[in-house]
N, C-alpha and C positions, 0 to 999 in steps of 0.2 A: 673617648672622654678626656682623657690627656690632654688635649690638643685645643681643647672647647667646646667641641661638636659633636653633640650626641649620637653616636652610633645608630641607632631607632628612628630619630624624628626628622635629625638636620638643623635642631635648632642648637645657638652659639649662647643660649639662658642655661648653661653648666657651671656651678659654681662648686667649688672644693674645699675640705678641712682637714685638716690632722687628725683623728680618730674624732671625726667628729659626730657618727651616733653609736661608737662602742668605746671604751679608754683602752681597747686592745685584747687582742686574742692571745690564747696557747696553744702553740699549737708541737702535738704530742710524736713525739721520736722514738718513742722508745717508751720500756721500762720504767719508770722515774725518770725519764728524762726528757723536760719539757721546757719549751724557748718559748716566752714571753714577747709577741708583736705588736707593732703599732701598725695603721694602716690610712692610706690617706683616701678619705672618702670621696665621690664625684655623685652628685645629682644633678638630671637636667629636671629646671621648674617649668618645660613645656611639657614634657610627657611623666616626670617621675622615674625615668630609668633612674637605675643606681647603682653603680661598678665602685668595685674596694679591690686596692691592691696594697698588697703588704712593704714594709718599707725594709729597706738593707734584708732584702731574699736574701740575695748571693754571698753577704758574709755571714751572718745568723741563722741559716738551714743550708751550709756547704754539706753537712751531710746529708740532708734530707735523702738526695738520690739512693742513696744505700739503705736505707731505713722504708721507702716506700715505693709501692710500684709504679712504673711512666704509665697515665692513661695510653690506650688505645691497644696495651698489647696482653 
């Protein structure tokens, strides 16, 4: 979806916003201690797919790895 091109359809009708159908998640680390995200939305208008990914992961959840488990193990 990044790129333009809907992962599902093939079609290049993906357009993008800044949180633009949520103003951001929380997402919870811990105890009381919880990091406020923003997330930059992708829809394709031929099929409706809808992929959100979150914005500065890598400096605003550096800890996350220690706080939650990696899927798959």
């Amino acid at each position: 979806m990044k790129s333009g091109k809907c992962p599902k359809c093939g079609s290049t009708e993906v357009y993008t916003k800044r949180s633009g159908m949520q103003s951001g998640y929380t997402v919870g680390m811990g105890f009381a201690n919880t990091k406020h995200m923003e997330a930059d939305d992708y829809i394709c208008m031929a099929c409706g797919y809808f992929e959100q990914y979150l914005v500065d992961v890598s400096s605003k959840l550096k800890d996350l790895p220690s706080k939650w488990k990696k899927a798959g193990q």
